[in-house]
C-alpha positions in Angstrom: -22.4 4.6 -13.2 -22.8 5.2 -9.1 -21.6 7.9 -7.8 -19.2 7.6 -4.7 -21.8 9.3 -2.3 -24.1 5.6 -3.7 -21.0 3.8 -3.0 -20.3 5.4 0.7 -24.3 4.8 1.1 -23.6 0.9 0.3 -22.2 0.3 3.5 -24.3 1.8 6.7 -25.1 1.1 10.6 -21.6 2.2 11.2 -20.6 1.4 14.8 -17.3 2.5 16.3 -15.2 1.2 19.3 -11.9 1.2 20.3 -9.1 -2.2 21.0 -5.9 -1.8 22.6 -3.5 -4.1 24.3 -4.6 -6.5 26.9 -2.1 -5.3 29.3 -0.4 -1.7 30.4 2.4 -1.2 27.9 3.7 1.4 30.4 3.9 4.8 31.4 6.8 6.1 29.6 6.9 3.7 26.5 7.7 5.7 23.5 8.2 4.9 19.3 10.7 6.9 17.9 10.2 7.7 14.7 13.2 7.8 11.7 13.3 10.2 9.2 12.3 8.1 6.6 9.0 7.6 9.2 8.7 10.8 9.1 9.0 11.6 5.0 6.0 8.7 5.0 4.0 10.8 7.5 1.6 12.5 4.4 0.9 8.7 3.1 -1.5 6.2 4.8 -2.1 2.5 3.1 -5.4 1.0 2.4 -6.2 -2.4 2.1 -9.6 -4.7 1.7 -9.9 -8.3 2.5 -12.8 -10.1 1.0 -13.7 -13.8 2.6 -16.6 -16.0 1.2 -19.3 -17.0 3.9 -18.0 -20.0 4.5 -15.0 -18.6 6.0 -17.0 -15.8 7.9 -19.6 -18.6 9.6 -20.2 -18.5 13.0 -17.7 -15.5 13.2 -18.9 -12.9 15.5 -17.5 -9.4 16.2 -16.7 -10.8 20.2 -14.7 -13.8 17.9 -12.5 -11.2 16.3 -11.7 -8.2 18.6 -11.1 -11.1 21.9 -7.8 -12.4 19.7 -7.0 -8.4 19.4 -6.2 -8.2 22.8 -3.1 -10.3 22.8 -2.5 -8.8 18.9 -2.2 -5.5 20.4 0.2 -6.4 23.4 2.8 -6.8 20.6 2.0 -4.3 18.2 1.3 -1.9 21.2 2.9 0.9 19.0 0.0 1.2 16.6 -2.5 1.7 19.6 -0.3 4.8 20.0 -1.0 8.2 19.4 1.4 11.1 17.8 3.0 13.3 20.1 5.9 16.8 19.8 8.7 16.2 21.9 10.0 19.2 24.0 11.3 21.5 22.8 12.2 20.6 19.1 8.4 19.7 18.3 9.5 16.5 16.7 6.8 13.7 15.9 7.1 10.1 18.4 4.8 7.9 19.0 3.2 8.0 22.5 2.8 4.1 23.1 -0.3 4.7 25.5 -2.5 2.2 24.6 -5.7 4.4 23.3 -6.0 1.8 20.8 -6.8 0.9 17.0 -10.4 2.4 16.0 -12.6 -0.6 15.4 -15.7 0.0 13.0 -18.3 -2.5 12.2 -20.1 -1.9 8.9 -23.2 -3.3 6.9 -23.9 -4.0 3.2 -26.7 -5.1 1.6 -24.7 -6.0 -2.1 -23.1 -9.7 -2.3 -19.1 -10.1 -2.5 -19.9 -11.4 -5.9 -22.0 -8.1 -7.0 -19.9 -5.6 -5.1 -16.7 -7.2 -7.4 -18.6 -6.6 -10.7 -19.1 -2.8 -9.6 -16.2 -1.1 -11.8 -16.0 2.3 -10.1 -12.8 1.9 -7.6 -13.9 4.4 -4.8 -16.3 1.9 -3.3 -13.4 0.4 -1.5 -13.0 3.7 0.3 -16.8 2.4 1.8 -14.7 -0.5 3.5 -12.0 1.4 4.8 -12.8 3.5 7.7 -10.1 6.5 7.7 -9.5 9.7 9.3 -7.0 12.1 8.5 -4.4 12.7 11.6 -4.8 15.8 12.9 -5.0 18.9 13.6 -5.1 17.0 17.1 -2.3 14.8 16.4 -3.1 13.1 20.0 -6.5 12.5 19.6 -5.8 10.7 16.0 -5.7 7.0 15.7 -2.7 5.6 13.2 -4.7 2.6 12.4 -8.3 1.8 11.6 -9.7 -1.9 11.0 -13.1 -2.1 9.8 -15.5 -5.2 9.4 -18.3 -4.8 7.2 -21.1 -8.2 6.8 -22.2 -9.0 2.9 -25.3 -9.7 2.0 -24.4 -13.2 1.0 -22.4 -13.8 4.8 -19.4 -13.1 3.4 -17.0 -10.3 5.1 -14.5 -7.7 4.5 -11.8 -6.9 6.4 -10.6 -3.1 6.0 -7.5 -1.4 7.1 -6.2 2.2 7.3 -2.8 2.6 8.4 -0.6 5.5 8.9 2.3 5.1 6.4 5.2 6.1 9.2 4.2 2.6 11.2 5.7 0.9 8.5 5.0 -0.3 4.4 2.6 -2.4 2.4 4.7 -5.6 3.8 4.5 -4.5 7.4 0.7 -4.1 7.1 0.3 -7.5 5.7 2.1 -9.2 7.9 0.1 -6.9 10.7 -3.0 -8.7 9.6 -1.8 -11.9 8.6 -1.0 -12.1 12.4 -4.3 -11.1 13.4 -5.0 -14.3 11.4 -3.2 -16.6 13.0 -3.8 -15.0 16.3 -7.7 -15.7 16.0 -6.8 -18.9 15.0 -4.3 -20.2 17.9 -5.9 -17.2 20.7 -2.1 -17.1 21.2 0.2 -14.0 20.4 2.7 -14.3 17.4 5.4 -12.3 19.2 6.4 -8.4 19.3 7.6 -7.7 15.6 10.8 -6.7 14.7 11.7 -3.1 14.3 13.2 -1.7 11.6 17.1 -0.7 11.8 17.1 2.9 11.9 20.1 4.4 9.8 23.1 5.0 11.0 24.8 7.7 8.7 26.1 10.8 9.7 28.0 11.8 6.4 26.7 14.3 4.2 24.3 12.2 1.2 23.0 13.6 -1.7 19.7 15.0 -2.5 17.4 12.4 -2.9 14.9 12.1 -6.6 12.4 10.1 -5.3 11.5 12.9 -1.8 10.0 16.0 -2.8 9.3 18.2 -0.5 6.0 19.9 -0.1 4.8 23.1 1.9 4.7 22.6 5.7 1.0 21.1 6.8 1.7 21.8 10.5 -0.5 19.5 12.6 -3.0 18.7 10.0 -1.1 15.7 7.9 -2.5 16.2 4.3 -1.2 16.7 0.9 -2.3 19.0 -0.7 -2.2 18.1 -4.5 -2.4 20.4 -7.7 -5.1 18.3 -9.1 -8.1 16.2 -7.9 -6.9 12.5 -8.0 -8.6 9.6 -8.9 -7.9 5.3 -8.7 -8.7 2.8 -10.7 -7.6 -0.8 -11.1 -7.5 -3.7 -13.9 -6.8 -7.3 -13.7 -3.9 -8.8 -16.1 -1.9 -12.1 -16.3 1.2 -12.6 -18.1 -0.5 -14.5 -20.9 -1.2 -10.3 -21.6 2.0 -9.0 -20.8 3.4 -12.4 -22.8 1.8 -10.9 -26.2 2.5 -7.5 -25.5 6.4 -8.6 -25.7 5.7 -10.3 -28.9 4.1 -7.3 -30.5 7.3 -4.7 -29.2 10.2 -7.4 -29.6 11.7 -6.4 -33.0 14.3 -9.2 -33.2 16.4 -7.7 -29.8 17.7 -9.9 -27.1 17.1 -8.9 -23.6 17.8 -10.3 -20.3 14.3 -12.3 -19.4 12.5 -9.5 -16.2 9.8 -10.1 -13.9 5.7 -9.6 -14.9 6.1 -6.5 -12.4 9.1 -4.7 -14.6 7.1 -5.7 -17.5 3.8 -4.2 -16.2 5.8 -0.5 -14.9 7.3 -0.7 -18.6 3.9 -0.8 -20.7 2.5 1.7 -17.8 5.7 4.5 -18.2 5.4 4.4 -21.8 1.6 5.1 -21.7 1.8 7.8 -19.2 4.3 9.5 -21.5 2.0 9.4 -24.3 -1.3 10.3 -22.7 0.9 13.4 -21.0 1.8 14.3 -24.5 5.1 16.2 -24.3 5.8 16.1 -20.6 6.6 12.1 -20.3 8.0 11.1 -17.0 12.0 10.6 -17.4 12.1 9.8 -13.6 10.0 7.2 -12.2 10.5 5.7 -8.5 10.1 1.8 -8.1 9.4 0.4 -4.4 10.7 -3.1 -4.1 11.0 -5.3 -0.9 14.1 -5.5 1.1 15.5 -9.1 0.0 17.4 -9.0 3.3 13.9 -9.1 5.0 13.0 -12.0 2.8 12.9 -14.4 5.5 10.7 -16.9 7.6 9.8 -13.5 10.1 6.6 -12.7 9.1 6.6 -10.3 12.2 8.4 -6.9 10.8 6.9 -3.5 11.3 8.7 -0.5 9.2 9.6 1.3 6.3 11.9 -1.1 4.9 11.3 -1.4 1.5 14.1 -0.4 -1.2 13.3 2.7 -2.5 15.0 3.3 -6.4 14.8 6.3 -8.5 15.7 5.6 -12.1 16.3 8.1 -15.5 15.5 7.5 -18.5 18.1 9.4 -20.7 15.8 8.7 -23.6 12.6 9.3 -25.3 10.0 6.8 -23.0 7.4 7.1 -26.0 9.3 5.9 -28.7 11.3 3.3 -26.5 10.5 -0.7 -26.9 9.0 -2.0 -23.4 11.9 -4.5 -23.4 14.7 -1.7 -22.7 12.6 0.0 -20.4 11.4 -3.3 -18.6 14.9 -3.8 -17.9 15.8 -0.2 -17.1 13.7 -0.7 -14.1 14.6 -4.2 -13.2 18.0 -2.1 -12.4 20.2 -4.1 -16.1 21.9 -0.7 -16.3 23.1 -0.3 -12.7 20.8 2.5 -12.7 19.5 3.9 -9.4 20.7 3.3 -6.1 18.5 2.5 -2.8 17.6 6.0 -1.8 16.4 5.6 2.2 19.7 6.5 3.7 19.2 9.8 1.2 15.7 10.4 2.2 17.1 10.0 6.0 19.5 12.6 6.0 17.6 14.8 4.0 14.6 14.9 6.7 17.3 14.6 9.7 19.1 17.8 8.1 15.7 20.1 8.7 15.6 17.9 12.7 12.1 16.6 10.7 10.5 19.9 10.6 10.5 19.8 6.8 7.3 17.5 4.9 7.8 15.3 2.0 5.7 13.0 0.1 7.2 9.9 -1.7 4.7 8.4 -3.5 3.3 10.7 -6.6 6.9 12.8 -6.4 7.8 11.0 -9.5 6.0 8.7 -11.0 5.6 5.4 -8.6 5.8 2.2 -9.0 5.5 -0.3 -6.0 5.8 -4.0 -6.0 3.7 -5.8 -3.8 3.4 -8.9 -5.4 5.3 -10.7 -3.1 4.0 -9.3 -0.3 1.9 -12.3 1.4 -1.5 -10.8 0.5 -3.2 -13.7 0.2 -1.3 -15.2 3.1 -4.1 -14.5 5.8 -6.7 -16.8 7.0 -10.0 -16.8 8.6 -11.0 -20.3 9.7 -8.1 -22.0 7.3 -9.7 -19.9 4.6 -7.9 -17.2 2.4 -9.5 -13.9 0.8 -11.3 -14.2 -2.4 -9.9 -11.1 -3.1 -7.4 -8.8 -1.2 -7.0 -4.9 -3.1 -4.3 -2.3 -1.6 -4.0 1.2 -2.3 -2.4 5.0 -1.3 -4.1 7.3 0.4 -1.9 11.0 -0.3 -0.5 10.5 -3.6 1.1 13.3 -5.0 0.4 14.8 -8.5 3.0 13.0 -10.5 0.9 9.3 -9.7 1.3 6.1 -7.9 1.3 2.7 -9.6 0.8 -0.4 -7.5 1.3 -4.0 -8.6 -0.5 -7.2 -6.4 -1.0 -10.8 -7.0 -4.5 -11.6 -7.9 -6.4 -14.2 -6.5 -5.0 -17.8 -6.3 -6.6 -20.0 -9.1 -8.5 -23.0 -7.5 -7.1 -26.0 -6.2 -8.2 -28.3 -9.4 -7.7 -25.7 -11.5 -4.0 -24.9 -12.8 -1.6 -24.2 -10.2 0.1 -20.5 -9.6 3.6 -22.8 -10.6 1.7 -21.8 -14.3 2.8 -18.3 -15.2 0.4 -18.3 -17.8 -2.1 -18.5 -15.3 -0.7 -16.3 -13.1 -2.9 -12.9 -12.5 -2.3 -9.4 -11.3 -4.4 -6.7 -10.0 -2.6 -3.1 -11.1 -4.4 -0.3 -8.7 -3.5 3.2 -10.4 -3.6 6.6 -8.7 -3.4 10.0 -10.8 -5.0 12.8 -11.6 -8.3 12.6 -12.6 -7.7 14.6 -16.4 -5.3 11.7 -17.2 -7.2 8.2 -16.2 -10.1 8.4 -19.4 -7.1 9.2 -21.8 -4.7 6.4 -20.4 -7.7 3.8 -19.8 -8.1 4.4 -23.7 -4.3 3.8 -24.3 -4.5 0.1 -22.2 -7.0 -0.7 -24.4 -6.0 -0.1 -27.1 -2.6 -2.0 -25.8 -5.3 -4.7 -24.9 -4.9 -4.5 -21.3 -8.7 -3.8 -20.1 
């Protein structure tokens, strides 16, 4: 097996550079950031972009940063940098055009053989990323690296600071820059996030834990090392799993994603072996941003916590597929919770949300495979969370589109997932043997 120092050493002749908005955003332009920005602030998202070399041809690093330009002029608040306002020390967003790091990378592996490697932290070769802080206004919030195969193929890498916005608002970040290289004409300034409005006490929110203060240095620091690691499914897999667990019982029919979460939770609780999860988080997109605006930028995905008043071991994955798909009414959207909560301490207290329970985010219908280079979509597109805490994150993609004469995505059977997994290091052999032996990998 290679070692992650191998797997950093893939990828060399790092050069860096900065892009920023083609024109002066202004002198006193500002992002404020909510207090569910602010409980995101320990989490940043990663996400890899893999494109043949036919779509890469003729591509040149002048070719992709000149489209930036106009990119940046509407997404001028990720060229920003992190500023304390006087005198309560609260985090904005200076909008002063210092720019989005740009890194250019080589590799001498092919797409093809750097997809067979099985050890996951080789992505974190592609993905350029630098903690923010201790000199918050020195820190870029997003990185974009490029790194050349081999074979002429290309990745496209992305670190983003969580408190721009969510898995959905960094797809549709660079599924702009897409069509922006392809028309050399700006999509538009995105549309900001409503910030809440409630001023009523709420309750305590299960899905926002809060951690020690970090100060200026935006880390979490976990109880145990943590480690990711992904597997490819399709339904056909989760289809048989729900013959072997149905034992006669009628249940409303649930999506592949509740499906997946259910065989996950259950063996979690068995490889933790007396301490299974009864609370589990599930991140779901906002249907009310389910729209023809693929322009948003925010954390506006539905946050859920969800209890499980029962044992999750000896539970069928039917009932708890449909605990989480929300049958029992359980759970309410949490964000105006996690609001107040961080607005009640004037955002001086951290929180992580990812890893405080056990997390499950949907992104399977989150455009992944939506951008384009030269009217060409990724061969492969991976996402994952950078500052998951110790209870573990589970995220859910589409896999790659089957080819156009093959069978059609319209096919659930054919339909494919790529489940990227984030806990702690003592618990990934024991559960990797417990998908197996559910046939899973």
């Amino acid at each position: 097996m290679v070692s992650p120092q191998q797997h950093h050493d893939l990828v060399y002749d790092l050069k860096l550079s900065s892009v920023g908005p083609g024109r002066v955003t202004g002198s006193d332009v500002v992002h404020d950031l909510s207090g569910l920005d602010l409980a995101m602030k320990l989490h940043n998202l990663k996400a890899v972009y893999l494109f043949t070399s036919h779509a890469a041809e003729g591509l040149t690093i002048m070719n992709m940063k000149e489209p930036m330009f106009c990119w940046c002029n509407d997404y001028f608040m990720t060229c920003g940098r992190i500023r304390r306002s006087e005198p309560s020390g609260r985090p904005y967003i200076k909008c002063n055009d210092c720019g989005i790091r740009f890194v250019e990378g080589v590799c001498d592996k092919t797409l093809d053989e750097w997809l067979e490697m099985e050890d996951d932290s080789r992505w974190n070769s592609l993905v350029y990323h630098g903690a923010i802080g201790p000199e918050l206004s020195f820190s870029p919030l997003v990185y974009l690296q490029v790194t050349w195969f081999k074979c002429g193929g290309i990745s496209l890498g992305i670190s983003w600071a969580h408190l721009l916005g969510d898995a959905f608002s960094v797809s549709d970040f660079i599924n702009n820059w897409g069509r922006c290289m392809a028309t050399l004409k700006a999509n538009g300034s995105p549309t900001l996030a409503p910030r809440s409005q409630t001023a009523v006490p709420m309750p305590e929110p299960l899905s926002a834990k809060q951690v020690n203060h970090v100060g200026d240095l935006w880390v979490v620091a976990n109880n145990s090392k943590m480690e990711t690691f992904s597997f490819n499914l399709t339904t056909q897999h989760l289809s048989n799993l729900d013959d072997d667990d149905d034992h006669g019982t009628r249940h409303k029919p649930v999506s592949a994603f509740d499906s997946i979460c259910a065989v996950i939770w259950r063996s979690i609780a068995k490889v933790r072996e007396g301490f299974e999860p009864q609370v589990v988080t599930v991140c779901r997109k906002d249907p009310n941003h389910d729209n023809n605006n693929n322009n948003f930028l925010g954390n506006t995905q539905i946050i859920r916590s969800i209890m499980a008043d029962f044992s999750v071991v000896e539970s069928d994955l039917n009932t708890l597929a449909s605990l989480i798909a929300g049958d029992q009414n359980q759970g309410c959207d949490e964000r105006n919770m996690i609001e107040a909560a961080v607005e009640k301490d004037k955002g001086f207290t951290d929180y992580i949300i990812y890893g405080s329970n056990l997390t499950f985010v949907n992104l399977v219908n989150a455009g992944l495979y939506e951008m384009e280079l030269k009217g060409e979509k990724p061969k492969f597109a991976y996402y994952s969370i950078q500052g998951v805490g110790d209870e573990g994150a589970v995220l859910v993609l589409p896999g790659p589109p089957p080819p156009p004469q093959g069978s059609t995505v319209e096919n659930d059977s054919e339909r494919s997932y790529l489940v990227t997994l984030t806990l702690p290091e003592g618990e990934v052999p024991k559960l990797k043997t417990e998908l197996k032996r559910n046939g899973l990998i």
